[in-house]
C-alpha positions as CSV (number, residue, x, y, z in Angstrom):
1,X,-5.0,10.6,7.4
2,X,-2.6,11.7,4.6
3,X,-4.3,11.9,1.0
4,X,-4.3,9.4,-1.3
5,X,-1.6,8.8,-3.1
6,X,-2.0,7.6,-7.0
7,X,0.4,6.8,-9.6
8,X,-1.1,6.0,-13.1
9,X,0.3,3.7,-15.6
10,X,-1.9,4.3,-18.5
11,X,0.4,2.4,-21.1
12,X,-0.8,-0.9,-19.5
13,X,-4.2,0.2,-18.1
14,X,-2.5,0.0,-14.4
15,X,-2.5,2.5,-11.3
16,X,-1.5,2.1,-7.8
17,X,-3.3,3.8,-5.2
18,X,-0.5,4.4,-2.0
19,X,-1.9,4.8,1.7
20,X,-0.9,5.7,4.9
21,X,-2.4,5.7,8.2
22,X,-1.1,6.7,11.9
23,X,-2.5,6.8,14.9
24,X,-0.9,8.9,17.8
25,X,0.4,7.0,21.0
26,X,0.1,3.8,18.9
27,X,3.5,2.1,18.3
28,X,3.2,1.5,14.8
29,X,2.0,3.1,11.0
30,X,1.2,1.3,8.3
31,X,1.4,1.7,4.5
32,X,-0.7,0.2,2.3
33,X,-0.3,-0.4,-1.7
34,X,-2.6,-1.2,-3.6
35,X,-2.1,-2.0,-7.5
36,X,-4.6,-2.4,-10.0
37,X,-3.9,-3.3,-13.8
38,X,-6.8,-3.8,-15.2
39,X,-5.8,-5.9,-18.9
40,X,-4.9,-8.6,-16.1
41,X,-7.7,-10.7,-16.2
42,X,-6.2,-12.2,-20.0
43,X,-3.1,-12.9,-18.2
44,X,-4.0,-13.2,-14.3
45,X,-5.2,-11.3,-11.2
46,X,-5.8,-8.0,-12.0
47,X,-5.9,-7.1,-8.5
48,X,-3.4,-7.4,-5.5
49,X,-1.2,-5.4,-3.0
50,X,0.4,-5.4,0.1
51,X,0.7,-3.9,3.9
52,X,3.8,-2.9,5.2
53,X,3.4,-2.4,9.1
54,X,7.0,-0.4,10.7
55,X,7.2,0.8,14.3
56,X,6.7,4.1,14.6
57,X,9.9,4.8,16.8
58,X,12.2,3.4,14.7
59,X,10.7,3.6,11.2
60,X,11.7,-0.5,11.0
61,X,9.4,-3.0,9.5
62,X,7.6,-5.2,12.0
63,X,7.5,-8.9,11.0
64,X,5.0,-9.2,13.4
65,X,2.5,-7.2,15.3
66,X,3.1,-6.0,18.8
C-alpha cells in the first residue's frame, strides 16, 4: 500500500490523514480520509471521515459494493 498521506492544519489544531488501498484482480480501490481537529470537542466531534469505494476499471464511484 501507498504511504500515508497527511495534510496538517495547525491554525485550528486539525490534520487529515489520506489513504489508499488496492488489491490486484479485485474490481475496486478505496480511499479513505480521515480528519481529525482536535479543539472540536468545545464545539463537536473532533473526529470523523469518510470511504470513497470507485471501480478500479473505470475510476467511478461505486454506490454500492459489487
Amino acid at each position: 500500500m501507498p504511504p500515508i498521506l497527511r495534510l496538517d492544519i495547525p491554525e485550528h489544531r486539525g490534520d487529515v490523514d489520506i489513504k489508499t488501498a488496492y488489491v490486484r484482480d479485485l474490481d475496486s480501490f478505496a480511499i479513505k480520509i480521515s480528519p481529525g481537529f482536535f479543539n472540536n470537542p468545545q464545539i463537536g466531534p473532533s473526529t470523523n471521515g469518510m470511504i470513497v469505494l470507485l471501480s478500479s476499471k473505470t475510476g467511478l464511484v461505486r454506490t454500492h459494493p459489487a
